[in-house]
N, C-alpha and C positions, 0 to 999 in steps of 0.2 A: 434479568431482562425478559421481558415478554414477549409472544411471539412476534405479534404484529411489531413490535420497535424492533425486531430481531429483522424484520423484512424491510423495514424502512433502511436502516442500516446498514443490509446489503447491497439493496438497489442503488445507495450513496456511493459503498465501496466501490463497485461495479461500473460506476458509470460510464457509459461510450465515450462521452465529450472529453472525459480525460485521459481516456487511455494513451494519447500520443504525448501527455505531460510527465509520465513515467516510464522507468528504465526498462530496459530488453534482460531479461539472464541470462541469454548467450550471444550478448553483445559482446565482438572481439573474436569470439569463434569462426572461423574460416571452411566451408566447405566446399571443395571440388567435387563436383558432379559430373559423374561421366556416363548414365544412362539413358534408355531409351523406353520407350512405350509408357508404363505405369507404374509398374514396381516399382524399380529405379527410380525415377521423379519424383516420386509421391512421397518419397523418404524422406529426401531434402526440404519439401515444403512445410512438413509437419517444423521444422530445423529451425524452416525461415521463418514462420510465424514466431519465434518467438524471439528474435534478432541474431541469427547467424547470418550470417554472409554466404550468400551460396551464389557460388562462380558454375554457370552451367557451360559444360563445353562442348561443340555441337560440330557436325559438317559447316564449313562452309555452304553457304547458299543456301541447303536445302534443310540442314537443321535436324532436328529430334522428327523420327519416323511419327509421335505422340501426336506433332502437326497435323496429322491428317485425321487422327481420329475424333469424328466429329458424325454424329446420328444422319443417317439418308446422307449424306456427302452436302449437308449444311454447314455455310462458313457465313454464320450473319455476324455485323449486318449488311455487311459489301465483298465478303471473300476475304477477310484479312484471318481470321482467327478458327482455326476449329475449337467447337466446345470444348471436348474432352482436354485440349492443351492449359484453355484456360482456367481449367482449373487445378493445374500443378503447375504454372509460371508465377504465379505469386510470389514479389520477391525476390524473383534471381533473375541473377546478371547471367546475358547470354556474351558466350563471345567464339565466334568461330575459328575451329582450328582442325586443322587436319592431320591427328595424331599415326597413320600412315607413314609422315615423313620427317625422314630424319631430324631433319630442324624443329620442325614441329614437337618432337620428344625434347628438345634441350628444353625449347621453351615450356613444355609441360613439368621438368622435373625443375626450373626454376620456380613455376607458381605452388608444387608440393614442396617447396621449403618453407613457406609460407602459410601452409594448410595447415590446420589440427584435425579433419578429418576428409575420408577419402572416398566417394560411393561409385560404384560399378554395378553393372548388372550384366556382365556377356557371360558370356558360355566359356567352363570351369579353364582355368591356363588360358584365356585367349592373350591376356594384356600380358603372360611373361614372355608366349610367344613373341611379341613387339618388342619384349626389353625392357618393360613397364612395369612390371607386375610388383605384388609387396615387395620379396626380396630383394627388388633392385631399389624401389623407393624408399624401404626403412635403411636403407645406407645414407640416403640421404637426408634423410628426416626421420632419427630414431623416436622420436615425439610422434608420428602420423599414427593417428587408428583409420585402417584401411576396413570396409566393412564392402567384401561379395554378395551381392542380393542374385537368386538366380530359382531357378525352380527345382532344382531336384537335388541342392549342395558341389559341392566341389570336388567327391569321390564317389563313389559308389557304382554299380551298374548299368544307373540310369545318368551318368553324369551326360552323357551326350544329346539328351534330349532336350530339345526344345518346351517352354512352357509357357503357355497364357492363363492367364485368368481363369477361364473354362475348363483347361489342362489339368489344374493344380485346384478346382473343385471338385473335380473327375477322379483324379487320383488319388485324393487325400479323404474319399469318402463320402464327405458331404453330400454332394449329387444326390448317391445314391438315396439318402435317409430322406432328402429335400420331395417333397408332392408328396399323390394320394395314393392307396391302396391301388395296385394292379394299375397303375397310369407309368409313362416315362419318368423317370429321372427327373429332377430339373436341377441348375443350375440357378444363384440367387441373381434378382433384379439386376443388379448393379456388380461392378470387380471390384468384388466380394476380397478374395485372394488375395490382388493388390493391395487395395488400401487400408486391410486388416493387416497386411503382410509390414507394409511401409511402416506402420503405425507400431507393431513391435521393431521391426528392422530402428525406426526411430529411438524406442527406448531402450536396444542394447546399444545404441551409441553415445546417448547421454549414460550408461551403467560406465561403457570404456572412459569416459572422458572422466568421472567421477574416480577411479581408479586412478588413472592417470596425473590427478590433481592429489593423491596420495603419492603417489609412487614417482613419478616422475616418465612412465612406463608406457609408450601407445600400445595397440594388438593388432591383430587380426582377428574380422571376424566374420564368419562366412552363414548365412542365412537361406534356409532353406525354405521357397513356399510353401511345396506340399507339407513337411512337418508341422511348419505354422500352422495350417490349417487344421491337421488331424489335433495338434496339440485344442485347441479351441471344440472339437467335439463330444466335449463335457462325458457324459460315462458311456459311451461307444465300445472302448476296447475294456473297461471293466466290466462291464455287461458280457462282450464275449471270450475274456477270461475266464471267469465265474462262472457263468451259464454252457459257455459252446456254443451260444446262439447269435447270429447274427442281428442286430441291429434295422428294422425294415420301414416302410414310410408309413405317416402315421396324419399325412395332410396337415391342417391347423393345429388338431389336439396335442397337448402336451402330454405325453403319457407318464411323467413325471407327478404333475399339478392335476389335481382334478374338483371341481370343474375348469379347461382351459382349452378355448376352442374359439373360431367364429362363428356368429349365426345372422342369418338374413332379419333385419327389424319388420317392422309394420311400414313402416315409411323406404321400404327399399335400402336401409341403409346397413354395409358390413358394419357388426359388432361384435368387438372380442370381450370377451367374459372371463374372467380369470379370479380364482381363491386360493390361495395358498395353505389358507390356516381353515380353523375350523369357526374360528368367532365370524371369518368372512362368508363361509358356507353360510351360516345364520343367518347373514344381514343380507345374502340374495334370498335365501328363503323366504325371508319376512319382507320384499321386495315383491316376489312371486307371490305372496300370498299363502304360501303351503311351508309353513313352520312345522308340517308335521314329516318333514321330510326330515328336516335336523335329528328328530327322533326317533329316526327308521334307522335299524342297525349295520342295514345295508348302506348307510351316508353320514350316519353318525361322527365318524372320526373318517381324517386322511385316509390313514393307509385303507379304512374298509372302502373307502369311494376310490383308490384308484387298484382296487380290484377290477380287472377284466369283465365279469358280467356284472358286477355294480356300474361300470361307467356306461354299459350298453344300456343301463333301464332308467341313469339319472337322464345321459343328453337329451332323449327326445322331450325328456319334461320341461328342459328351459330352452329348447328350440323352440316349441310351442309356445312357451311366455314370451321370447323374444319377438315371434312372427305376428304376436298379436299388439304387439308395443311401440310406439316410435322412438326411435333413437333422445328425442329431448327427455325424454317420460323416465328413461332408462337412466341418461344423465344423471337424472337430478336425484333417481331412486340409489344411486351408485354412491351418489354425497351422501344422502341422508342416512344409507344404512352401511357402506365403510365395504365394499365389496367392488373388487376391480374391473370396469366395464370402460372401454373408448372407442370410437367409433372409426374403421380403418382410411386414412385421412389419402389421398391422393399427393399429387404435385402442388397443385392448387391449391390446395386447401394449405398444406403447410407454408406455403408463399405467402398467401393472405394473413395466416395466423395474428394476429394481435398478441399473443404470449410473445413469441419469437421476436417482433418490431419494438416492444418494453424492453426486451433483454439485451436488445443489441445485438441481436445472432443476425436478422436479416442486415448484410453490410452491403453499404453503396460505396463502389472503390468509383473514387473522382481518378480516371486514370490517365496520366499526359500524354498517352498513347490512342487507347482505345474510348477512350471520353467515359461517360459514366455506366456502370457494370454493376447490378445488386448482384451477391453471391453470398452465399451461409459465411455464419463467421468464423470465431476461434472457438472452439472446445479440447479441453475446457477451459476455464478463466481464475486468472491466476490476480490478486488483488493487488501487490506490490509491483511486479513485474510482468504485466498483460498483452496478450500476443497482439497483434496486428497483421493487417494487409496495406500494402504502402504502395502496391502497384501489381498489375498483372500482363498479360500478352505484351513481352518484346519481340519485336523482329529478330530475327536471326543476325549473330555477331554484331549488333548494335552497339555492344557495353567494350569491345576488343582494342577498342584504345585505351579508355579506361583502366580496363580490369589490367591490364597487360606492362602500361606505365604504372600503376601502383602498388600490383601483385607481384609483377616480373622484374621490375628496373630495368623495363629497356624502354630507349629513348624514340617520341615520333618518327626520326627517319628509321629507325632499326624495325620497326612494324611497319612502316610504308615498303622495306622492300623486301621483307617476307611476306608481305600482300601478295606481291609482283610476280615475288614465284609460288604463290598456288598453297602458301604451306598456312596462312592464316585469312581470314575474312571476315570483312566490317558489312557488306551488301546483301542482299537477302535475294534468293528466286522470287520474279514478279507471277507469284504462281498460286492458291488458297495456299493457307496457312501458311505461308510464307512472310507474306508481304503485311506490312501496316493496315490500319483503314487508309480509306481515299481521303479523310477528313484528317487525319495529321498532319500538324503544319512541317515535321522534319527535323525539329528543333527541339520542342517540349518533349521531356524526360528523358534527354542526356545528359548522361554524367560527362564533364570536361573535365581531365589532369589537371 
């Protein structure tokens, strides 16, 4: 097979318009979600995308604290939704309950008979405090993988500490290595932490569940952010192992790769420059025009280009090529001679993309809620059994009769008068991110028993 029938064949496999004609992989898998903010959520979504069931359980009324985080305290397009939410409601059924109170726990430990798996994110013991926690649940469901998401693990010195995003960049190192020589710290664009965190928290639960489907055997298992993170900073602590040396900022450049850095083009445009090998070194070379640089023994091979004063006398040579270049010129010089070069792409740009809208990454969820939503899609993509998004932003406890007659086995009146007393709820605060749009009719995209 050639390459091109190799591409045509994919893009067949692949195709968006069919994705809703094939099966889920973990269609049938049940998950209770009992988090807040990011972490937490963010785990379950990875779940949902690819057909678990994920039952979110939330306050009454006011729902997941996640609700409110939304940029400048924007809820478009009318107050219903903060950004930040909608992009981990994907999927799940919310249903409000107020696990506080006593009732409220019966009906919790009826929907974990139910469940094959369990997500939390408070602070280490808070849910055995309640009476909740694993050892009282795997009595009831020795089949439940219960999995702790939290920032600092479930023992330790630092177990009492609170953790966000920034917290658990902060402490796990990153921060520090992130920006330039003698500037602050930074912290990455985006929660970083989180949804790196979520995304392993994700796949030790499909590892448990893959176990389980041998053994017969749930677990516990408890996830710590800040190690996730230190875990992903590549040779950090081997470096200061070995050497004694700490690890310090080093801005764009890879001090790894060399050449690999941004540089300003002729047309204003950021451009990263990246060779790993040395046939790539050549093909910038011969790109720049000075092939005699391949030849210089000072650039000759890797390792002598990511020598310390080799890399300080190559940069400014292909700063100057770049400044004198336009971004298109560079492009096409990147194709023709096989040396890594892209152009740092903003919001926008990746929105627009054409690659992206071919591949089916840009998704428009038609949603019976929030009306129509483009949002990134699944990654990655799976050709037998293909993730999806089926819906996003519910109101708070909307899905609680539903999930509650299906999940729980109790009957309409028996949830109408746990309503009554405070212990479950179907209503939402008419307050941002609480409340629907104004444009819902009240009807589309309930689920009815």
């Amino acid at each position: 097979m050639g390459r091109e029938d190799f591409v045509k064949w994919a893009e067949k496999e692949f195709d968006i318009k069919k994705v809703f004609e094939k099966p889920e992989a973990l269609e049938g898998i049940v998950v209770i979600e009992f988090c807040t903010l990011i972490l937490g959520p963010a785990t379950p979504s990875y779940l949902s995308e690819f057909g678990a069931t994920i039952i979110k359980l939330e306050l009454p009324g006011m729902g997941d604290t996640m609700r409110s985080l939304t940029p400048w305290g924007r809820f478009p397009p009318d107050g219903a939704h903060a950004m930040g939410y909608l992009k981990e409601s994907r999927n799940k059924y919310s249903v409000g309950i107020d696990l506080h109170h006593p009732e409220a726990k019966e009906v919790f430990k009826r929907l974990i008979k139910r469940a094959d798996v369990f997500i939390e994110n408070l602070r280490a013991g808070t849910l055995d405090r309640w009476g909740i926690g694993y050892r009282d649940l795997v009595e009831i469901n020795p089949r439940l993988i219960y999995i702790a998401n939290n920032g600092f693990g479930q023992w330790g010195p630092y177990v009492e500490r609170p953790s966000y995003d920034a917290i658990a960049q902060s402490e796990s190192g990153i921060a520090w290595i992130t920006g330039f020589p003698n500037e602050l710290p930074l912290k990455a664009g985006i929660w970083l932490a989180d949804y790196y965190g979520a995304l392993v928290s994700a796949v030790a639960v499909l590892a448990a569940l893959y176990w389980r489907n041998r053994t017969g055997e749930g677990q516990y298992i408890e996830f710590s952010q800040a190690e996730n993170m230190i875990r992903a900073l590549d040779w950090t602590w081997i470096y200061q192992c070995l050497t004694g040396k700490g690890r310090e900022r080093y801005g764009n450049r890879d001090v790894a790769i060399c050449p690999s850095d941004v540089f300003v083009s002729k047309d204003k445009e950021y451009v990263a420059i990246g060779c790993a090998t040395d046939e790539e070194f050549k093909g910038l070379c011969k790109a720049m025009g000075r092939t005699d640089l391949a030849e210089d023994p000072r650039f000759s091979t890797h390792l002598e280009r990511l020598k310390p004063e080799n890399q300080e006398a190559l940069y400014p040579i292909i700063k100057e090529w770049v400044a004198n270049t336009s971004w298109p010129e560079i492009d096409k010089l990147a194709s023709q001679y096989g040396f890594g070069a892209e152009k740092v792409h903003c919001a926008k740009d990746m929105y627009t993309d054409p690659h992206f809208e071919v591949r089916g990454f840009k998704w428009t969820v038609d949603d019976p809620v929030s009306g129509k939503v483009v949002v990134e899609g699944i990654a990655p993509k799976l050709n037998k059994t293909p993730g999806r998004i089926k819906w996003i932003g519910r109101p708070v406890g909307v899905d609680t009769y539903y999930v509650l007659t299906k999940y729980a086995d109790l009957t309409w009146k028996e949830i109408r008068e746990l309503e009554e007393k405070g212990v479950i709820g179907s209503k939402w605060k008419d307050m941002p991110g609480r409340r629907p749009p104004k444009t819902w009719d009240g009807q589309s995209g309930i689920v009815y028993p």
